[in-house]
C-alpha positions as CSV (number, residue, x, y, z in Angstrom):
1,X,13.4,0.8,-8.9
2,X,9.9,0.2,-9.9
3,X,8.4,1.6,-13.3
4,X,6.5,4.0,-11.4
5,X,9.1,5.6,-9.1
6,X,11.1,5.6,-12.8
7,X,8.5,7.4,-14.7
8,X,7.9,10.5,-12.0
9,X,11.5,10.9,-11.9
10,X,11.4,11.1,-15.9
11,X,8.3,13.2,-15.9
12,X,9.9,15.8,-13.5
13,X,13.2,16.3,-15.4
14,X,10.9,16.9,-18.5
15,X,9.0,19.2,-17.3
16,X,12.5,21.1,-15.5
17,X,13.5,21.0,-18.8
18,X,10.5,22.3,-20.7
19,X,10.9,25.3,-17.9
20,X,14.3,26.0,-18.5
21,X,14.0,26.0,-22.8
22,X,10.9,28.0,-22.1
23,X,12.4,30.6,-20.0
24,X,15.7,30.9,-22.8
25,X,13.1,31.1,-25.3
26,X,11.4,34.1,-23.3
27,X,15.1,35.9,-22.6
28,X,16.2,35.2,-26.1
29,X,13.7,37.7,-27.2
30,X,14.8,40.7,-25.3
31,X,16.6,42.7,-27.9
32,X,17.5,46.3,-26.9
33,X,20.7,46.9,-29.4
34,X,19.6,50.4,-30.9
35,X,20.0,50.1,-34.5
36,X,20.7,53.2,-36.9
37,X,19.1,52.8,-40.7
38,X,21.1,51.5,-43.7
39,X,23.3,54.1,-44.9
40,X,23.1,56.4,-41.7
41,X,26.7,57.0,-40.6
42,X,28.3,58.8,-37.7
43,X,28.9,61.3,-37.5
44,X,25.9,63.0,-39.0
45,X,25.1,66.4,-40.6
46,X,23.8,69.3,-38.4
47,X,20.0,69.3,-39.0
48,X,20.0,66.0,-40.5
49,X,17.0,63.7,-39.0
50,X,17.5,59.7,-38.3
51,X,15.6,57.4,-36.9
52,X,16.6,54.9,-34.4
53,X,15.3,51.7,-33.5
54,X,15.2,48.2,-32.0
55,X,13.4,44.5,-32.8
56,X,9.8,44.8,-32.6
57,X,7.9,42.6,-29.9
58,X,4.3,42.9,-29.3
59,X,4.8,41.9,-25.8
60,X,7.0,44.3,-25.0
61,X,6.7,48.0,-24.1
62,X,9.1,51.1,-24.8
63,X,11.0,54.4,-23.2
64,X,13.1,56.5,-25.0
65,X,15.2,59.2,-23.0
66,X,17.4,61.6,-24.4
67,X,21.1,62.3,-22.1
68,X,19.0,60.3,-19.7
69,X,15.4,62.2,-19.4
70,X,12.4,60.2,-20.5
71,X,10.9,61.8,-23.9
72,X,7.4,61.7,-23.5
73,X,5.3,59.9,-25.8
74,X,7.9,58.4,-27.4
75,X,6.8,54.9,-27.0
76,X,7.3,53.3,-29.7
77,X,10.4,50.7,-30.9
78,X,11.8,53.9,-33.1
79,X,12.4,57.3,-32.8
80,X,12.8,59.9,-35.4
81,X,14.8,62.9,-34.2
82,X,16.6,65.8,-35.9
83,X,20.3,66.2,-34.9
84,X,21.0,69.4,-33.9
85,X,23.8,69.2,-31.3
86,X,26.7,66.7,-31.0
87,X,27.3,64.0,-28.6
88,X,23.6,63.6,-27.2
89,X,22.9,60.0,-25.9
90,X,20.1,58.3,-26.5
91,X,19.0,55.5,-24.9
92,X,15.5,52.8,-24.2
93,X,14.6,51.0,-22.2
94,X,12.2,47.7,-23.8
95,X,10.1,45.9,-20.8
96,X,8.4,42.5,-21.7
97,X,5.1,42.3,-20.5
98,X,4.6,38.5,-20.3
99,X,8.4,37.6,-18.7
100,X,8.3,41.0,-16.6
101,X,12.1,41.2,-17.5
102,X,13.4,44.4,-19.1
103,X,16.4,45.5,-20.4
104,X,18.3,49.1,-22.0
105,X,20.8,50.0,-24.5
106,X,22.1,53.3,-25.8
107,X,24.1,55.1,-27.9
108,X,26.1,58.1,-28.9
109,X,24.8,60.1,-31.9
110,X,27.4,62.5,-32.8
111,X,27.4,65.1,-35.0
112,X,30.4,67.3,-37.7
113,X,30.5,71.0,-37.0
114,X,27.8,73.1,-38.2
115,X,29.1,75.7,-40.7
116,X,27.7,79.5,-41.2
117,X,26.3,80.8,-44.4
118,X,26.7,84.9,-44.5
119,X,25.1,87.0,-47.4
120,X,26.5,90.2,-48.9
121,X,24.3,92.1,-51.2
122,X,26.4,93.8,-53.6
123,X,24.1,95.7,-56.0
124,X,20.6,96.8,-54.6
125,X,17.5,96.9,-57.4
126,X,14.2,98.7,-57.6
127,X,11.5,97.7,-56.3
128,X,9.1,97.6,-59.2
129,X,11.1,94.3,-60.6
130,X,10.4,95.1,-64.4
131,X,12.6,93.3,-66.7
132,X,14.8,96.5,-67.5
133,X,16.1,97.6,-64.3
134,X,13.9,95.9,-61.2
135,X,15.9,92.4,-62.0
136,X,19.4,93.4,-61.2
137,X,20.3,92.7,-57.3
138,X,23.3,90.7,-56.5
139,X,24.3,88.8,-53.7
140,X,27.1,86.3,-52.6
141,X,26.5,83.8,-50.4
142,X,29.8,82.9,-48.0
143,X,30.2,79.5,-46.0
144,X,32.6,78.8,-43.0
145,X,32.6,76.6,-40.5
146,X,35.3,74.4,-38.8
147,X,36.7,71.3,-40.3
148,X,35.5,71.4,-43.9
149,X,37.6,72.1,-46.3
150,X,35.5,73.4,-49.7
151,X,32.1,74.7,-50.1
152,X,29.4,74.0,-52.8
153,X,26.6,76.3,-53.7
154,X,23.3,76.0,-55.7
155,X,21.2,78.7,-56.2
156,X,16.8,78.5,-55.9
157,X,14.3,79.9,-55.6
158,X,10.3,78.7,-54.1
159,X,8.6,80.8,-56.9
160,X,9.7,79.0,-60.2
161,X,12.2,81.1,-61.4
162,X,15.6,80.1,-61.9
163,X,18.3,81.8,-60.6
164,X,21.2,82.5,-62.4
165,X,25.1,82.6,-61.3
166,X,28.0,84.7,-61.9
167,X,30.2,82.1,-64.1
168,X,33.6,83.0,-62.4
169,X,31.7,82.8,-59.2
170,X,29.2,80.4,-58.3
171,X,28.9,81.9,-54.8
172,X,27.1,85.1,-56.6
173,X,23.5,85.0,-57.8
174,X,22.8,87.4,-60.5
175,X,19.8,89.6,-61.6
176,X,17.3,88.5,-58.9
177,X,14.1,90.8,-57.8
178,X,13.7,93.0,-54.8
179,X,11.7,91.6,-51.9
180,X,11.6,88.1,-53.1
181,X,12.7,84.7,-51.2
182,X,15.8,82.9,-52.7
183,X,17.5,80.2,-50.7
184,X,21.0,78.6,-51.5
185,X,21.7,75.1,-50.6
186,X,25.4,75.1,-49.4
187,X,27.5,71.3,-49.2
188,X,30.1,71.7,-46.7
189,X,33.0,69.0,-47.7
190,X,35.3,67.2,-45.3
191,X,39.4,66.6,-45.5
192,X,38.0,62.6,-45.8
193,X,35.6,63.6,-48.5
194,X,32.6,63.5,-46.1
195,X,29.7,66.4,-46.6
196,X,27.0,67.9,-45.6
197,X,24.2,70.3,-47.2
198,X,22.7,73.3,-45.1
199,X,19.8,75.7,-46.3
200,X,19.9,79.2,-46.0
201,X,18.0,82.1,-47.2
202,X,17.8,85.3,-48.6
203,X,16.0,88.5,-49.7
204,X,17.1,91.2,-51.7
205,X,16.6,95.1,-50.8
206,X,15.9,97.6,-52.9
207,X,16.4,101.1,-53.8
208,X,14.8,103.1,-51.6
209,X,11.2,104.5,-53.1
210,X,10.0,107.9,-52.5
211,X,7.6,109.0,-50.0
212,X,4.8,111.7,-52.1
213,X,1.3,112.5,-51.9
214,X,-0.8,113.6,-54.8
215,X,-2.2,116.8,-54.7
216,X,-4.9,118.8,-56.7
217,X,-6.6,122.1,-56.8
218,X,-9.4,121.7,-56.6
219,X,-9.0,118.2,-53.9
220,X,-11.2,115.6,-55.0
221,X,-14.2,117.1,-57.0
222,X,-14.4,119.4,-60.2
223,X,-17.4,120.8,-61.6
224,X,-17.8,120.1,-65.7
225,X,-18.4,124.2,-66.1
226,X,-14.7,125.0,-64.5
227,X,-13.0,121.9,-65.0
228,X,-9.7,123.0,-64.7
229,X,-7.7,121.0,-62.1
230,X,-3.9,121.9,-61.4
231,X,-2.2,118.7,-60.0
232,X,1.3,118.6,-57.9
233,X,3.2,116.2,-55.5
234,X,4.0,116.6,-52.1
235,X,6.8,115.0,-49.6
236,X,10.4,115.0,-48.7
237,X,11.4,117.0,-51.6
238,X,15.3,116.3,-51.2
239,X,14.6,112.8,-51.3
240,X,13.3,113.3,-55.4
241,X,15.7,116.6,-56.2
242,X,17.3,114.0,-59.0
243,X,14.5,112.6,-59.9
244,X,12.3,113.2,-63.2
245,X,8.6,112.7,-63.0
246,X,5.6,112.4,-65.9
247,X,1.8,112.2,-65.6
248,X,-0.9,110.6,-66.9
249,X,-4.7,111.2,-67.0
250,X,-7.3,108.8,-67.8
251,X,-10.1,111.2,-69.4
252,X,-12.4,108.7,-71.1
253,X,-15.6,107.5,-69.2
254,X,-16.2,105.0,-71.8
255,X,-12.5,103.6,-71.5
256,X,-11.1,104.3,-67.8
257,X,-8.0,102.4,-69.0
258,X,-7.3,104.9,-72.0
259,X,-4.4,107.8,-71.2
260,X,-6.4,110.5,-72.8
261,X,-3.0,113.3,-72.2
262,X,0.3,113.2,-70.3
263,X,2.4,115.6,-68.5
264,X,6.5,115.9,-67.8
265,X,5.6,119.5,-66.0
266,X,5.6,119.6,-62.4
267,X,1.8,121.2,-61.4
268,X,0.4,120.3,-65.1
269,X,-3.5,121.2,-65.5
270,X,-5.9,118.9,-66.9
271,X,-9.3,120.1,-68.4
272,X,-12.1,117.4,-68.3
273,X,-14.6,117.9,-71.1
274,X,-16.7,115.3,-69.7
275,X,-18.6,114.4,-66.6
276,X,-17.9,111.5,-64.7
277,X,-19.8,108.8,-65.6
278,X,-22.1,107.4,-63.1
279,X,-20.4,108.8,-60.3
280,X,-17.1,106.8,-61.4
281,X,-13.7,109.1,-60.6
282,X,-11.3,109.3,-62.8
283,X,-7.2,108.0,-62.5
284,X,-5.1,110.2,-62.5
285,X,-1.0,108.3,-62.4
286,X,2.4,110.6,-61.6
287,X,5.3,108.4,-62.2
288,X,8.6,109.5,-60.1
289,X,12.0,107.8,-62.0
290,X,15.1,108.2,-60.1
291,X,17.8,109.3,-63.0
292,X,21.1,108.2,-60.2
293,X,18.8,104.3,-60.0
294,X,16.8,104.3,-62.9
295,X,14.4,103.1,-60.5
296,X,10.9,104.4,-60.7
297,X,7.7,104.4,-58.4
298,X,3.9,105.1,-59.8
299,X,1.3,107.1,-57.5
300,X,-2.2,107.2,-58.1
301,X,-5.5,109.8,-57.2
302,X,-8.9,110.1,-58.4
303,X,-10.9,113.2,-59.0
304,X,-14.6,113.2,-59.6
305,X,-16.4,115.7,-62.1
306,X,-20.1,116.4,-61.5
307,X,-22.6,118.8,-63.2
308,X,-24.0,122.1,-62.2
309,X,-26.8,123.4,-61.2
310,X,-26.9,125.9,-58.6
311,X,-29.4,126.2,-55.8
312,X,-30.3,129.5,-54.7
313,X,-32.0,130.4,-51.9
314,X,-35.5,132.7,-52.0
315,X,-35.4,133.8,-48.1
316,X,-32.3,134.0,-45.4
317,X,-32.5,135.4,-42.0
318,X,-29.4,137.4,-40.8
319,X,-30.7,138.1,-37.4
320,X,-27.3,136.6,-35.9
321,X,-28.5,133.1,-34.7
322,X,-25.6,131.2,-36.6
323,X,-28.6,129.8,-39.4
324,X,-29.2,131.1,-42.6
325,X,-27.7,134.2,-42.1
326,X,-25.5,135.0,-45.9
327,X,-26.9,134.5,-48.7
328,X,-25.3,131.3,-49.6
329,X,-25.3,129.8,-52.8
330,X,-24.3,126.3,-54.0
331,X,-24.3,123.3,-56.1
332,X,-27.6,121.7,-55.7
333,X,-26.7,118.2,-53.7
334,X,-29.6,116.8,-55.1
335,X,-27.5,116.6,-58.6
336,X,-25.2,115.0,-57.1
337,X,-26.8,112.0,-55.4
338,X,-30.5,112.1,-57.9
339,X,-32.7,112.4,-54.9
340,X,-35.9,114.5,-54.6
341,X,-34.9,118.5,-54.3
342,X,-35.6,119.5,-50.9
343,X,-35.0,123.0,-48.9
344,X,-34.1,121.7,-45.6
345,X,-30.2,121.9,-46.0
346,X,-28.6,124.2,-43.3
347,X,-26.0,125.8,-45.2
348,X,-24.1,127.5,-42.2
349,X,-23.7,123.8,-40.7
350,X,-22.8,122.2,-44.2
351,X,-19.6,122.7,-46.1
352,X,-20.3,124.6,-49.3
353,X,-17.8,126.2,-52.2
354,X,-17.2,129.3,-53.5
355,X,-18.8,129.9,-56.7
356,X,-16.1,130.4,-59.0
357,X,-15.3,126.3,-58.4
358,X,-18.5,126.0,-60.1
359,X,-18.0,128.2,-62.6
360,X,-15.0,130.1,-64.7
361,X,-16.2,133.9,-64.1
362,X,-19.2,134.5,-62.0
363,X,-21.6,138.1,-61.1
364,X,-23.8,138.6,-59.1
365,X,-25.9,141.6,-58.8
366,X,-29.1,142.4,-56.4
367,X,-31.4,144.9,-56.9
368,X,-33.9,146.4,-54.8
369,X,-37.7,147.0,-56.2
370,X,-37.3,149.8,-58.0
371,X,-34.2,148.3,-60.2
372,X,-31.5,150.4,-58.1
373,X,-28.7,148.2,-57.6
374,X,-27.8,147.4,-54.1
375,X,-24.8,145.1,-54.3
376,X,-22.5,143.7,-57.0
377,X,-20.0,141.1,-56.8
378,X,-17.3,139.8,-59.3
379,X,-16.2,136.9,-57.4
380,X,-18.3,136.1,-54.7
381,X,-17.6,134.3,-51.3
382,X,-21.0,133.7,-49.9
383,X,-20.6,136.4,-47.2
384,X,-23.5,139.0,-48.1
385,X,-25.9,139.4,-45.3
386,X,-27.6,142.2,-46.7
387,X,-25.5,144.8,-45.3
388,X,-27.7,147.7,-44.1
389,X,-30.8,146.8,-46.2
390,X,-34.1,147.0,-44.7
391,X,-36.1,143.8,-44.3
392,X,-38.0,143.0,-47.7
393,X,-37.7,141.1,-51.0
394,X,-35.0,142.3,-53.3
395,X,-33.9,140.7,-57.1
396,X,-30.9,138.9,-58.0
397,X,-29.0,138.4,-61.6
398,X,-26.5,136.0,-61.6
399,X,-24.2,135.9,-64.9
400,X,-22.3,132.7,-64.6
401,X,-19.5,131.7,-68.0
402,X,-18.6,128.0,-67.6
403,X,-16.3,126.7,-70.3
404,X,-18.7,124.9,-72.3
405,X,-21.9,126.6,-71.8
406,X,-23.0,130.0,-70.1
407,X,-25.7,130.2,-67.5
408,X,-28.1,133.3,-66.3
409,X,-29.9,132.6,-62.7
410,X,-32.7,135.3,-61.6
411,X,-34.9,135.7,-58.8
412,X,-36.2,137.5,-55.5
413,X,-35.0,136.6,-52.5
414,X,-36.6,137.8,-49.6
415,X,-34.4,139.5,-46.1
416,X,-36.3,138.3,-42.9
417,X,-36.1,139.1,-39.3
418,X,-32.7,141.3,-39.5
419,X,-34.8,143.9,-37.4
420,X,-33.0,146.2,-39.8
């Protein structure tokens, strides 16, 4: 055999060989075992999450299914799932890009029983959560679930407060608030000493808080020459028959924070010596205490006090037309808001009070032009429209006492176009 015919023969065996190492070496690095991470055991808790995974190769490509469905997007070598039912398979499927071989593994992630946290409130709370009596719910939390044997529970809460624990009974949390979160972290523990830790929550209820209005005579505004306002609560009255009640009124304009007087009667009146200032309303606070809870609730109102100074009219027109036909006469707006006095205001078409709001004790007397009285009024309601009188200018005297200061209004006013 010739040195020739000797060396092809060598060089085709070496390169048969570098083929077949080559193609070993390409196969070799297929791994698809599915790997679970260090300390991961099965079975696993319910809700737990675990990632799987398998040897990293840039030339390869991945599929993850779940019970044999493709999970889209999960491309990667790992997956991170949470474990929420037992026996699922999951499997992948790693393709090399280069060799064009592929190959799959799977495996069965199982899972120990999930358990069932119940809560019992056993003492309800008030809702205001002061430190007396609004900090006194309790509630025990109770776990069961098949094939653990013994339950651990730890108490928490998300808005840094500790929560405390009946001593003979660590399943009981003491003195918590109404309406806030707490959670309890329960360890469920296995015959073989295996466990697990679910989170449940939980939020206390409270007394129920009763349903009133605040009420006043008169509603909103008083006048500083009758300030005399007579407060009162409305609402479901048997839901408050054992319940005790006190006011308090903020007075001060200089302090709106000051209680200037307080009440324990039921329709208590509050006199306002001064007016409000710059328009600002004062508080006025009822405070309903239950005496079966010791719970208690606090309602609030406003009333406004404004001066006086009336605005009398010098003509009105009863000829019938639905305008200007009483004698009407009312707190000047224009004291009210400090704008320019005008005389445009309709007063049929604008709402308008009866004069003793303005005042304590109020008369009114006309007269015609030769002094003879014509009409006389102790208290009265805006509703003269001259009566029979002929058309003409007549006189008025209007005596008006106010509790700090007395006021006497006189003029003509004129009756127009009651074809009288």
């Amino acid at each position: 055999m010739s040195n020739k015919l000797r060396n092809n023969i060598f060089y085709k065996i070496f390169i048969s060989l570098i083929f077949i190492i080559n193609s070993f070496s390409l196969s070799a690095q297929m791994n698809c075992e599915i790997e679970l991470p260090d300390g991961v055991n099965l079975p696993v808790c319910y809700g737990e999450e675990i990632s799987l995974s398998v040897t990293y190769d840039s030339n390869c490509s991945y599929q993850w299914s779940k019970n044999g469905i493709d999970i889209s997007g999960e491309n990667s070598f790992y997956l991170t799932t949470t474990i929420t039912e037992n026996n699922v398979k999951y499997s992948v499927k790693v393709y090399n890009n280069q060799s064009q071989e592929e190959c799959t593994d799977e495996i069965v992630i199982t899972m120990m029983n999930q358990f069932e946290i119940k809560f019992e409130q056993t003492q309800l709370t008030c809702s205001n959560n002061n430190a007396e009596n609004g900090q006194n719910a309790k509630v025990i939390a109770t776990a069961s679930g098949e094939g653990f044997d013994s339950f651990v529970y730890e108490w928490g809460s998300d808005f840094g407060e500790n929560v405390w624990t009946n001593p003979s009974n660590p399943q009981e949390a003491i003195g918590l608030k109404a309406w806030k979160e707490y959670y309890v972290n329960v360890t469920g523990i296995t015959p073989a000493g295996d466990s697990c830790t679910q989170t449940a929550t939980f939020t206390p209820r409270a007394y129920p808080n009763p349903i009133l209005t605040i009420v006043s005579t008169p509603k909103d505004t008083a006048y500083i020459q009758n300030p005399y306002v007579t407060f009162g609560f409305e609402g479901p009255i048997d839901s408050i028959e054992h319940n005790s009640w006190s006011w308090a009124f903020f007075n001060n304009p200089e302090d709106p924070t000051e209680i200037s007087s307080t009440s324990i009667l039921e329709n208590p009146v509050n006199v306002y010596s001064h007016e409000s200032k710059e328009g600002s309303p004062y508080r006025v606070e009822l405070n309903i205490k239950s005496a079966e809870y010791g719970c208690d609730t606090t309602f609030s109102s406003s009333i406004i006090v404004l001066p006086v100074k009336l605005k009398i009219p010098n003509i009105f027109t009863p000829n019938g037309d639905g305008y200007n036909d009483y004698f009407i006469i009312d707190n000047d707006p224009t004291t009210e808001t400090g704008g320019e006095d005008n005389n445009t205001r309709g007063f049929e078409y604008e709402s308008y009070n009866a004069l003793n709001d303005y005042y304590i004790r109020t008369e009114l007397t006309i007269f015609n032009r030769w002094g003879r009285i014509v009409y006389r009024s102790s208290d009265y309601k805006n509703d003269w429209d001259g009566g029979n009188l002929p058309d003409g200018t007549y006189f008025y005297v209007l005596e008006c006492v106010g509790e700090y200061n007395n006021h006497r209004y006189q003029g003509s006013v004129t009756i127009f176009g009651s074809g009288r």
